[in-house]
C-alpha positions in Angstrom: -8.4 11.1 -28.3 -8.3 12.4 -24.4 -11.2 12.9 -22.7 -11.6 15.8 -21.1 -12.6 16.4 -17.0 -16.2 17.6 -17.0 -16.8 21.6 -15.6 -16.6 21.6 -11.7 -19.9 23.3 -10.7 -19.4 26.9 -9.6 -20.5 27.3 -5.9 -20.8 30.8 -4.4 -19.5 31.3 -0.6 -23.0 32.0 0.0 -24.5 28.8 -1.0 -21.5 27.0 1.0 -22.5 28.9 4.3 -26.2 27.3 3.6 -24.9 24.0 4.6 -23.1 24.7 7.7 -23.8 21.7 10.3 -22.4 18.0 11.0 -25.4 16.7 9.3 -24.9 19.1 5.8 -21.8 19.9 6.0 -19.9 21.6 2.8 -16.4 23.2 3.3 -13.5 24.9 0.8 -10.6 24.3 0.7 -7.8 25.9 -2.2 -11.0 27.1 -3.5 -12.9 23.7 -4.4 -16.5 22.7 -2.5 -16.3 19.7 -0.8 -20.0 18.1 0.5 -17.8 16.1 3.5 -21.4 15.1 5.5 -21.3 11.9 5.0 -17.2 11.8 6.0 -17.7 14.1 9.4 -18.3 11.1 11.8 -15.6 8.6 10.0 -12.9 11.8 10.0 -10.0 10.4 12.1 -9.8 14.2 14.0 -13.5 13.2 15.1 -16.1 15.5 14.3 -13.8 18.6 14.1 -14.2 19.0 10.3 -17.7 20.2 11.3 -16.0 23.5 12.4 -15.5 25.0 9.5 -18.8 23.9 8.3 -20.2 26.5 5.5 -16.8 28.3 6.1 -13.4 28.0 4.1 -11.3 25.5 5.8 -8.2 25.7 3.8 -5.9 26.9 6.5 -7.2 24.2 9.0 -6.5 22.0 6.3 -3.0 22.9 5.8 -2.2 23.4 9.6 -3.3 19.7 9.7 -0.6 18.4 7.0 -2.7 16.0 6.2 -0.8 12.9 4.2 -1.1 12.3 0.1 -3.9 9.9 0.8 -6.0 11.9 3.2 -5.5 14.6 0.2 -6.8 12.1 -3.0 -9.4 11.0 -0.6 -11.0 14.6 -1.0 -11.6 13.8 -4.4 -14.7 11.8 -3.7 -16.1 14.8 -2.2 -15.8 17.3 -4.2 -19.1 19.2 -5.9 -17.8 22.0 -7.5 -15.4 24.9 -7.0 -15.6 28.4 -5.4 -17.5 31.2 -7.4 -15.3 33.9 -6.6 -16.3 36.4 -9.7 -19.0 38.2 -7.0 
């Protein structure tokens, strides 16, 4: 018998732009919610992942081609995914 992957959380936009500085610090990207606070300082781009705080960050994301690794890594982060039915 598989096991199935729990419901991600839906997160509105709104709530993301709640949490919008280096010390609460949620970003989208591909329309998941990633809480990345505890990850701004440690980020090997330095604390520039704080710019899209509260914001969709999927382009910056992409622009940054960031490797396979840097992309499973996310997982750890992510809370939910984007409630886009508003």
């Amino acid at each position: 018998m598989r096991s199935e992957k729990p419901r991600l959380r839906k997160i509105t936009a709104e709530e993301v732009a709640l949490h919008d500085t280096e010390d609460d610090c949620w970003i989208i990207v591909d329309g998941k919610v990633y809480d990345v606070t505890s990850y701004v300082y440690e980020h090997p781009g330095g604390d520039i992942i704080a710019d899209d705080a509260g914001y969709d960050a999927t382009e910056g994301f992409d622009d940054a081609d960031h490797s396979d690794e840097a992309v499973e890594e996310m997982a750890q982060f992510l809370i939910g995914e984007l409630d886009e039915s508003r």
